[in-house]
N, C-alpha and C positions, 0 to 999 in steps of 0.2 A: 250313197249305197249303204243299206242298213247290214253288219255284221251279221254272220250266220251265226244260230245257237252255238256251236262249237266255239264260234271268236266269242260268245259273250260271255261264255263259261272261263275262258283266258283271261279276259278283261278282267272280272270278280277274282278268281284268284290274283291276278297282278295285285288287287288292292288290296284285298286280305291282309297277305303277306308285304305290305309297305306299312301296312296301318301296326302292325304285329311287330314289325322290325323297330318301328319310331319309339312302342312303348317301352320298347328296355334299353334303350338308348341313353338313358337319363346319365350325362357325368355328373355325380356326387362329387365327387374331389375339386369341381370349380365352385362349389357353394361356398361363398367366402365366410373362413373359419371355420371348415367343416372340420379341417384335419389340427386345428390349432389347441393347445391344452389350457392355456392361457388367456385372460382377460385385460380390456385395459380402457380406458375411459369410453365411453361413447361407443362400447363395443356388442352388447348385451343386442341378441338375437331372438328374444322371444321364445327357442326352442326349448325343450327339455336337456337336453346335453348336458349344460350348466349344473342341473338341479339334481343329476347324477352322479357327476363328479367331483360337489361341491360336498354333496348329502356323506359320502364315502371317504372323503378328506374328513370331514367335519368331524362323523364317527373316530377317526385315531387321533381324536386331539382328547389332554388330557380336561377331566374335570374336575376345578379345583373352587376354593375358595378365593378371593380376592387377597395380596400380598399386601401389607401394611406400606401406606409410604412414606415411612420413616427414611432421611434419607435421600428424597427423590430430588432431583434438580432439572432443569432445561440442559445445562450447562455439563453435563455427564453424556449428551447425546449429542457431541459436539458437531455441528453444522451452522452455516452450509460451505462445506469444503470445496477447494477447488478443484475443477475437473480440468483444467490444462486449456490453453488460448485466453486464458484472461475470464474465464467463466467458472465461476462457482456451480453447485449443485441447482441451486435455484432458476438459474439462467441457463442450464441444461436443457429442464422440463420447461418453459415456458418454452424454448424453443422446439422441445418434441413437440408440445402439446396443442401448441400455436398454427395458424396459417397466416402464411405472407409476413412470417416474423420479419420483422428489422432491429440491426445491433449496432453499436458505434465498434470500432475497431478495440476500445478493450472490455466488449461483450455487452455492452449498459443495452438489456433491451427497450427501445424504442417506441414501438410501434407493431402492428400483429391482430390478430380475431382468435378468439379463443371462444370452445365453447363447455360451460361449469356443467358438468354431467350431473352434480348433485342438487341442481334447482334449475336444472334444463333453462341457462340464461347464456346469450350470446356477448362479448365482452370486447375491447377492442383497444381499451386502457391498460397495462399493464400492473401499472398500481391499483388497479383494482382486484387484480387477484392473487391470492394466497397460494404458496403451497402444502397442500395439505397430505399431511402423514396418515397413509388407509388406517392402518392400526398407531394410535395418537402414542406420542412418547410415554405421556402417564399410562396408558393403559396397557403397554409394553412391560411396564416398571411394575406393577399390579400384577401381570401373568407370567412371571419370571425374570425380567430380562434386567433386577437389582444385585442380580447375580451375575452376571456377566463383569466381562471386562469391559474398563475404556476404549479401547477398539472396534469389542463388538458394539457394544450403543453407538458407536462413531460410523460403523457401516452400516448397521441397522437403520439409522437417520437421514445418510446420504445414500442409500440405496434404490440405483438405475434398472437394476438386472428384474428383481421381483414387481407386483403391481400394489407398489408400497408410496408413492408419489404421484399428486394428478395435480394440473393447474384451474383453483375452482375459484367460484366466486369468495371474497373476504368473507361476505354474511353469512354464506354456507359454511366458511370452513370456520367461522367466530363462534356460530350456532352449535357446529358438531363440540368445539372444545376439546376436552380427553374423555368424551361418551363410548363405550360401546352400543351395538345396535339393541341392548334391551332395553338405554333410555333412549337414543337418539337411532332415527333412520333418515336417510333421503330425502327431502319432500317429492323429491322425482318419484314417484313408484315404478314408473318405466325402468329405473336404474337400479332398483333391489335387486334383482337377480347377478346384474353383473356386481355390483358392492359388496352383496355377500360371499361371491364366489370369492373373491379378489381377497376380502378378508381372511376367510378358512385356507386361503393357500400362504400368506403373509407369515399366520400362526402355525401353521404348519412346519413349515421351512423352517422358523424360528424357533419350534420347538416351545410355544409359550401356551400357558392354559388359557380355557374358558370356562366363566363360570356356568351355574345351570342356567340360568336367566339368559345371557349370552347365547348360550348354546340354542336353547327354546325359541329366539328370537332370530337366528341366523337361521332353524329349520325352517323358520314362517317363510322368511325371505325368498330362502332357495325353494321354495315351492310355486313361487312366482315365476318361474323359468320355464 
């Protein structure tokens, strides 16, 4: 039995108004990281977000010239300290940063898959990876932080809280050295947006400059976002 005009003029409205209802349905707030301010390995979204509030960070950092490293030592930025159960700093992040970690009972990791965000390489060895300081000890000591106390470079170093620590590959983190991004970047480019961000929030927090070059070189980055 075919509907009369009146039922098909109902039908079309029914759909209209179901097609209309779906389009603004969209939950934003389930888009993972949509509501998060923070960056951390393997996290970089491809969106502009990043490149926003990296770009604005960036702006209040101071620009300075390079600080002589008269002075500088490893041994001033004492790590890797213990974080309590038998685990140092080091054995912390490997375990964030890892899957399917394994540990002996006083923390010696074992075994785990990690993967090095700054040469997009999947890892499985644990001596094979380093842990690398986002913003390097020297280059800490460079944009103020020779001014600091033994404490602060002692929390600076073993520092859980900011995205100041990642578990990458050795070659990666031997290549970066104490570079900032005007000589050394990523080879990942996938990963400049989230590296640069993660830097300009380190320096931030920390209160430490950047030189021009630096600064020039982090806008590149964050424009990748």
């Amino acid at each position: 039995m075919r509907p009369s005009k009146n039922g098909k003029a109902v039908l079309i409205a029914l759909a209209l108004a179901t097609v209309l209802t779906g389009a603004g349905s969209c939950d934003v707030s389930s888009t993972p990281g949509a509501a998060e301010g923070s960056t951390g390995a393997g996290s970089n979204t491809g969106t502009g977000g990043g490149s926003g509030a990296g770009k604005a960070s960036l702006d209040t950092l101071t620009v300075a010239a390079a600080s002589s490293m008269s002075g500088y030592s490893r041994e001033k930025f004492t790590h890797w300290i213990s974080q309590g159960n038998g685990c140092d700093t080091r054995d912390v992040v490997l375990k964030r940063d890892g899957k399917n970690v394994k540990a002996t009972a006083d923390c010696k990791i074992t075994a785990g898959a990690w993967h090095s965000p700054y040469d997009d390489k999947d890892l499985t060895d644990p001596q094979a990876l380093d842990i690398d300081h986002m913003v390097p000890l020297a280059a800490a000591w460079r944009s103020g932080a020779g001014k600091w106390t033994d404490d602060q470079r002692k929390d600076f170093a073993n520092d859980l809280t900011r995205p100041q620590l990642f578990a990458v590959s050795l070659q990666s983190n031997r290549s970066k050295g104490d570079q900032d991004p005007s000589t050394w970047k990523p080879p990942n480019h996938a990963f400049w947006c989230t590296y640069a961000t993660d830097w300009v929030t380190v320096k931030a927090y920390y209160k430490l400059s950047v030189t021009q070059a630096e600064k020039t070189a982090l806008a590149d980055m964050l424009a990748t976002c």
